[in-house]
C-alpha positions as CSV (number, residue, x, y, z in Angstrom):
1,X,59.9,-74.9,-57.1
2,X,61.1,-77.1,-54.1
3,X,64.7,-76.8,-52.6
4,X,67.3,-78.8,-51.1
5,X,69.9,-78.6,-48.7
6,X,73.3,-79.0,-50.4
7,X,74.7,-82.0,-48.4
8,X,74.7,-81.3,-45.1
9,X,75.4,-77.1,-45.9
10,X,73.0,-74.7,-44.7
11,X,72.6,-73.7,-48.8
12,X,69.6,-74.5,-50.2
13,X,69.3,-74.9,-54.1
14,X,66.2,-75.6,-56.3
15,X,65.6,-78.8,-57.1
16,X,66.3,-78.5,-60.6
17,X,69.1,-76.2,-62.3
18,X,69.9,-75.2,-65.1
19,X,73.1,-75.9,-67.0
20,X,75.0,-74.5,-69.8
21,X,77.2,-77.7,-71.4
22,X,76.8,-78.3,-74.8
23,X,74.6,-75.7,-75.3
24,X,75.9,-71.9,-74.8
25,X,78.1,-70.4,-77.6
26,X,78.0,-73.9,-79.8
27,X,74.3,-74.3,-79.9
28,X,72.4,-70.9,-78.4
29,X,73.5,-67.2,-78.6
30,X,73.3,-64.1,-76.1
31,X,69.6,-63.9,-77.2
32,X,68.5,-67.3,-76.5
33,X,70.9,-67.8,-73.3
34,X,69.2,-64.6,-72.0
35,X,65.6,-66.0,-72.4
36,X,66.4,-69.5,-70.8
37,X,68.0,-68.5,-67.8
38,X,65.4,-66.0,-67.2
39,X,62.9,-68.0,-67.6
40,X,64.5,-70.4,-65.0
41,X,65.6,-67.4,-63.0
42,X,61.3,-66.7,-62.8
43,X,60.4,-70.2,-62.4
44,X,62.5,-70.8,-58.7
45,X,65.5,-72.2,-60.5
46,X,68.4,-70.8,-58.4
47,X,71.6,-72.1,-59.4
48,X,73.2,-72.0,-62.5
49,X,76.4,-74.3,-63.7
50,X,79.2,-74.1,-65.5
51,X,83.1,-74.8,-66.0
52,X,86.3,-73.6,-67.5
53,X,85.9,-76.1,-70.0
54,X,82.7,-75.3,-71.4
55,X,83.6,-73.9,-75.2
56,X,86.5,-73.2,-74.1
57,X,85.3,-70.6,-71.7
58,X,82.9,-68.7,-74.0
59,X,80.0,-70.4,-72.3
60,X,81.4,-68.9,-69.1
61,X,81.4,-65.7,-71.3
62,X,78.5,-66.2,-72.1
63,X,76.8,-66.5,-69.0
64,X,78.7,-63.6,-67.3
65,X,77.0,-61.3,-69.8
66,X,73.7,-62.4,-69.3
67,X,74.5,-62.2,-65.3
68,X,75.6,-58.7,-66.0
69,X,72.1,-57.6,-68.3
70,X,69.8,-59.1,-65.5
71,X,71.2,-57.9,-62.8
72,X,69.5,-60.2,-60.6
73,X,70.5,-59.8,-56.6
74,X,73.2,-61.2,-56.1
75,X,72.2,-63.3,-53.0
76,X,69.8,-64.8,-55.1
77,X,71.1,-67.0,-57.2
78,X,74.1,-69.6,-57.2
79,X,76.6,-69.8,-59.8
80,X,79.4,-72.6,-60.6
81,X,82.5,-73.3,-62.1
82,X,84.9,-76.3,-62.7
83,X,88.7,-76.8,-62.8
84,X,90.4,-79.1,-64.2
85,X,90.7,-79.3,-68.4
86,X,91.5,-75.8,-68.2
87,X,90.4,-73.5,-71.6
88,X,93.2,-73.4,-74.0
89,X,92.2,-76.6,-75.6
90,X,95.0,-78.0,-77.3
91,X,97.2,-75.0,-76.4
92,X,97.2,-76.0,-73.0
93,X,100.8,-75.6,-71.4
94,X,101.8,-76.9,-67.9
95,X,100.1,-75.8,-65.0
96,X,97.2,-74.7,-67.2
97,X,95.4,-77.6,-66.5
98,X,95.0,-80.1,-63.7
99,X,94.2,-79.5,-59.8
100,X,97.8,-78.3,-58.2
101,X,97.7,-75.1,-56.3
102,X,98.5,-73.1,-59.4
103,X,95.4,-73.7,-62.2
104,X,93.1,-74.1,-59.1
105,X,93.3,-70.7,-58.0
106,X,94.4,-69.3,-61.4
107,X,91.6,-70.6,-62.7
108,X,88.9,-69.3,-59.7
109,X,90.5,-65.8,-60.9
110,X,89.3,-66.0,-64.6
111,X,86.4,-67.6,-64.1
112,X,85.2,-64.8,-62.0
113,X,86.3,-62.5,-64.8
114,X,84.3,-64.5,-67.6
115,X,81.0,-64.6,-65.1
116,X,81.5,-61.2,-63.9
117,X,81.2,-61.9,-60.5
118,X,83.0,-61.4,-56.8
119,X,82.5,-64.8,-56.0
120,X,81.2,-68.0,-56.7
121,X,79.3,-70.5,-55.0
122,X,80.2,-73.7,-55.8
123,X,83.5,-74.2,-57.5
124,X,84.0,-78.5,-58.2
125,X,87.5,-80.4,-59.2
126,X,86.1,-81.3,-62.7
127,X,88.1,-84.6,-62.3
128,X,90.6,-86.2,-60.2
129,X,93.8,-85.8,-60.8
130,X,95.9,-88.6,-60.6
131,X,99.2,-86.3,-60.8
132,X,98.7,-83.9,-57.9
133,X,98.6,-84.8,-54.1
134,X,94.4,-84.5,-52.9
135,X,96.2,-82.2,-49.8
136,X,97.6,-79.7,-52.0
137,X,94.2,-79.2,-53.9
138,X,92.3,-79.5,-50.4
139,X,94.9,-76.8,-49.3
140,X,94.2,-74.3,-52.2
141,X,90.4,-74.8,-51.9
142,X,90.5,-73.8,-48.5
143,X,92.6,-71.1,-49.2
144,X,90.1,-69.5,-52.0
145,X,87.5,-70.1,-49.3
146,X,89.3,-67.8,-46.6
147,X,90.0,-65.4,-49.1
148,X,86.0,-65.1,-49.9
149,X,86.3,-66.2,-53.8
150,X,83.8,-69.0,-53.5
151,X,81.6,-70.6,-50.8
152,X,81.5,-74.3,-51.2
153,X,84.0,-76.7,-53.1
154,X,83.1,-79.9,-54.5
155,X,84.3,-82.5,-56.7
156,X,82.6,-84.1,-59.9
157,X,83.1,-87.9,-61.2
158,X,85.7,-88.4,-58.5
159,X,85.4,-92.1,-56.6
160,X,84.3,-92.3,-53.1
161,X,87.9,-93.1,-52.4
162,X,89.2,-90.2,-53.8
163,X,86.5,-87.6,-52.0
164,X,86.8,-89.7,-48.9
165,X,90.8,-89.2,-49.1
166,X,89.8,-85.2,-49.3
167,X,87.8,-85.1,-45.7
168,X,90.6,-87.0,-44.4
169,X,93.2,-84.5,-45.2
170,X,90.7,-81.9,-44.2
171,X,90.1,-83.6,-41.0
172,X,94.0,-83.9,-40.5
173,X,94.9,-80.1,-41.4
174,X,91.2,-78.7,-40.3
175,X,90.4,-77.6,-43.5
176,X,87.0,-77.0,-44.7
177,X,86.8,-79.9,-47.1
178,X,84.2,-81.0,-50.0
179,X,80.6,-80.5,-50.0
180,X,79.1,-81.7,-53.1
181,X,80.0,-83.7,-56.0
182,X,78.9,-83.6,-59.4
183,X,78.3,-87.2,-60.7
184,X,76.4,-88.4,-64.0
185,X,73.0,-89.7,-62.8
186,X,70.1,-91.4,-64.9
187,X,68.2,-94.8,-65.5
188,X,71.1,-96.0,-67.5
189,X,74.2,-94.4,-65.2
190,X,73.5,-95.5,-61.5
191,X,75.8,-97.5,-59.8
192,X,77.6,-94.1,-57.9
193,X,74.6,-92.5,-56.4
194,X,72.9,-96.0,-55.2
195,X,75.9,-98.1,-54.5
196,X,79.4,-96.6,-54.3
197,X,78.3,-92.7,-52.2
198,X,76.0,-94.6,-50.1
199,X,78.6,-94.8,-47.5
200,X,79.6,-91.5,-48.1
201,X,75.4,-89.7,-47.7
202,X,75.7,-91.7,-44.5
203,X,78.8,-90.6,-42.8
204,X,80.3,-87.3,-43.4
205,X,77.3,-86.6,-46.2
206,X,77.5,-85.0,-49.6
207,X,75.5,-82.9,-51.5
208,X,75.0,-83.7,-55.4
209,X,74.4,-81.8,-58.4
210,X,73.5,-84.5,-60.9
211,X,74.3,-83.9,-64.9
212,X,72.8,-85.5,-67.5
213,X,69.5,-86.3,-65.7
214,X,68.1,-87.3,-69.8
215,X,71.4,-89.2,-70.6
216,X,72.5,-86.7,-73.1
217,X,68.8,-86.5,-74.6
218,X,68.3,-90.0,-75.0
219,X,65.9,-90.1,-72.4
220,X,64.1,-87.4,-74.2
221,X,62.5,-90.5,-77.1
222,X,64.2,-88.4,-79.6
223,X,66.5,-90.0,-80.6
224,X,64.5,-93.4,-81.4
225,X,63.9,-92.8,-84.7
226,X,67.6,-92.0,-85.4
227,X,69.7,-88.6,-85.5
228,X,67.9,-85.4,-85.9
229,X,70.1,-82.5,-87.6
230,X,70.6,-79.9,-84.9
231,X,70.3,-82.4,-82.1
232,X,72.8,-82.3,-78.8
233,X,74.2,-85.7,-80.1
234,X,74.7,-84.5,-83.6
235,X,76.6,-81.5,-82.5
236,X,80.2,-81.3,-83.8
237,X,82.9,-82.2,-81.2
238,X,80.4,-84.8,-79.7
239,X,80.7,-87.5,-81.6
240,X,81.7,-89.7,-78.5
241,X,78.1,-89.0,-76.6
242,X,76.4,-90.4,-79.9
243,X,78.8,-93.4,-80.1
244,X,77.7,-94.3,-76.0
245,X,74.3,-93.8,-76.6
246,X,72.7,-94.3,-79.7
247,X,72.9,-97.9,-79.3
248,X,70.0,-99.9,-80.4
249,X,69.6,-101.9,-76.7
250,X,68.9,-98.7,-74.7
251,X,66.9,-97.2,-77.9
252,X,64.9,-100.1,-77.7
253,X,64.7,-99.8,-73.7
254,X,63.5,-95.9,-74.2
255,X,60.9,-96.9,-76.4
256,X,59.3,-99.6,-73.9
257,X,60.0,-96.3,-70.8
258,X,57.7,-94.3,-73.1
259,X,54.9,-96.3,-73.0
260,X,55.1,-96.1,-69.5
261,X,55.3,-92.4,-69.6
262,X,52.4,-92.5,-71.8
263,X,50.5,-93.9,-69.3
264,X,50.8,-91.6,-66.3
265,X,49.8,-88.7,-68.7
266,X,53.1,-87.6,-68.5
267,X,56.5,-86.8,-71.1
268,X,59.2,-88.9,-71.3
269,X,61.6,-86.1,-70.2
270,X,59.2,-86.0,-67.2
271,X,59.1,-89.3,-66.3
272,X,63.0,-89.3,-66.4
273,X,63.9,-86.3,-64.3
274,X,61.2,-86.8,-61.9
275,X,63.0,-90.5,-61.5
276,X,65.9,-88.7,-60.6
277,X,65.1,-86.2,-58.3
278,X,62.5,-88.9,-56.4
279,X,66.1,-90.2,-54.7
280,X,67.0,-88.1,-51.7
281,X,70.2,-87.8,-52.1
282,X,69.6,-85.6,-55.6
283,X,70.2,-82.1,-54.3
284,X,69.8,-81.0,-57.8
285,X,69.5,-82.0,-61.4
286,X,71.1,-79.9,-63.8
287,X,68.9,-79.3,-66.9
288,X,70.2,-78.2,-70.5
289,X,67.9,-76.5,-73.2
290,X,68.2,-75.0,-76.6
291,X,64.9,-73.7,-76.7
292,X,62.3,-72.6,-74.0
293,X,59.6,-75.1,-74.7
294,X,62.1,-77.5,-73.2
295,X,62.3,-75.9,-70.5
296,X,58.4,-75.4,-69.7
297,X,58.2,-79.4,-70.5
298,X,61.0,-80.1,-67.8
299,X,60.4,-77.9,-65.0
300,X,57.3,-79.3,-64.7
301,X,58.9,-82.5,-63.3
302,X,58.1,-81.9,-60.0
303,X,54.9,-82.3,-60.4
304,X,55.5,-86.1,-62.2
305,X,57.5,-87.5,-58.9
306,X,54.4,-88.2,-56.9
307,X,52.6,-90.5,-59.8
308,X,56.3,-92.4,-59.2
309,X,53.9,-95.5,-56.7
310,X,56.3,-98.6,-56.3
311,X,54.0,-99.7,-58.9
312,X,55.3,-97.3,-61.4
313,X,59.1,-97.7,-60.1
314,X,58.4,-101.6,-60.2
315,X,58.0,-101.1,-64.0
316,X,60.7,-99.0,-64.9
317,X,63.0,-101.7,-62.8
318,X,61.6,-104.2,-65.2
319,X,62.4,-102.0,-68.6
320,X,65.7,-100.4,-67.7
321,X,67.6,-103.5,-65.6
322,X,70.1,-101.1,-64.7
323,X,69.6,-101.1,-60.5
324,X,72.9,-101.6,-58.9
325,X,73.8,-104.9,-57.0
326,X,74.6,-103.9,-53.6
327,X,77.3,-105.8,-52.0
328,X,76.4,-108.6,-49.2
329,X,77.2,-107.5,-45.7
């Protein structure tokens, strides 16, 4: 396993993750999550993710037990959580949801409760929210910070705007503002990591923990001969993943990417993730698996990111057509 720096943080976290969206309590049980993270745990994977949000905070459950039944060292391993949907569902009621003072820490407290642990790690804002001031959620990040309850705040799918507006009101009320942000990054999603952040890795920096390294599974070639029962995208509840994806122009562009894949003696899931984490400013990509196979195939992606010769990237330009177009300076 390699590691990263998280931004410009003295933490250090392998270079691939493993997450539990989707997959714990909706697709895997105790059993299975038990086998998977500690098979992770083994393999160098040190930081584990979740969020509030995640089946409604039974994946969070979920975790915690297995967390519990390991009893790994503590200083070990890194754990996450997100705020921001909050995990009534459709009981939500005010202040239950959202980034103001209130849910923020409210929500630190029971997520520490699910994952049965003191503290966590990294704690994001699962999305911006457009109806609370950025100061008032700086504030009551800073505040969980003094008070020891996690380590390292971040953000996820927020603009550059938005963080940027964070470090300025951390600046201002020297406050310890965000290190890391968790955007969507793979061959079809790209524009954030290699256009809009750039400024951003360059100035105050920014660690990433990137989700959805396989866009959903697509990357994976499984889904090119159409929807397999039991798949991520035929899951219940996730209907909206298979209506982004499973469109016959990136189908047909995953099919072409294989071939490639093919050719360095490599998997498809390989070829993707190692094309993730070949950027520098991946801190992490966050893997998902139902079954441990999966998780042999992917860790092994290291391994693929040194067959990645301009040659190789050239090619993949060529399939996927999906590089960003800086702007003209």
């Amino acid at each position: 396993m390699q590691y990263r720096r998280l931004g410009k943080s003295g933490l250090q976290l392998s270079v691939l993750s493993f997450g539990s969206w989707v997959s714990f309590a909706k697709q895997i049980d105790d059993k299975k999550a038990e086998q998977l993270m500690g098979y992770a745990y083994d393999h160098g994977v040190n930081f584990f993710d979740n969020a509030e949000i995640y089946a409604l905070g039974e994946s969070e459950n979920m975790m915690g037990r297995v967390l519990k039944k390991k009893k790994w060292d503590r200083t070990s391993y890194c754990v996450s959580s997100k705020v921001y949907f909050g995990w009534r569902g459709e009981q939500n009621k005010p202040n239950q949801k959202g980034l103001s003072r209130k849910h923020v820490i409210e929500a630190c407290h029971e997520a520490l409760k699910r994952l049965q642990v003191d503290y966590l790690d990294l704690y994001f804002c699962h999305r911006p929210d457009k109806e609370t001031p950025i100061a008032e959620t700086v504030m009551a990040m800073n505040t969980l910070i003094q008070q020891g309850k996690i380590l390292y705040w971040g953000t996820s799918e927020w603009s550059g705007v938005e963080i940027m507006e964070a470090h300025r009101v951390a600046a201002e009320y020297k406050l310890i503002g965000p290190t890391m942000e968790q955007p969507q990054y793979n061959l079809f999603e790209r524009d954030k990591m290699e256009n809009e952040f750039l400024g951003i890795f360059n100035t105050v920096g920014m660690g990433t923990t990137i989700w959805s390294p396989m866009a959903s599974g697509l990357l994976t070639g499984k889904y090119n001969a159409g929807l397999p029962k039991g798949s991520r995208l035929g899951t219940k509840g996730f209907e909206w993943l298979a209506e982004r994806w499973l469109t016959k122009e990136k189908v047909d562009k995953v099919v072409k990417l294989a071939k490639v894949a093919n050719d360095l003696d490599v998997s498809l899931p390989q070829l993707s993730i190692a094309w993730c984490i070949k950027n520098p400013n991946v801190s992490t990509a966050i893997l998902g698996a139902t079954k441990k196979e999966q998780l042999v195939e992917t860790l092994q992606s290291i391994e693929v990111v040194s067959k990645l010769t301009p040659e190789v990237i050239e090619k993949i330009e060529k399939i996927m057509n999906t590089k960003p177009i800086l702007p003209a300076f």
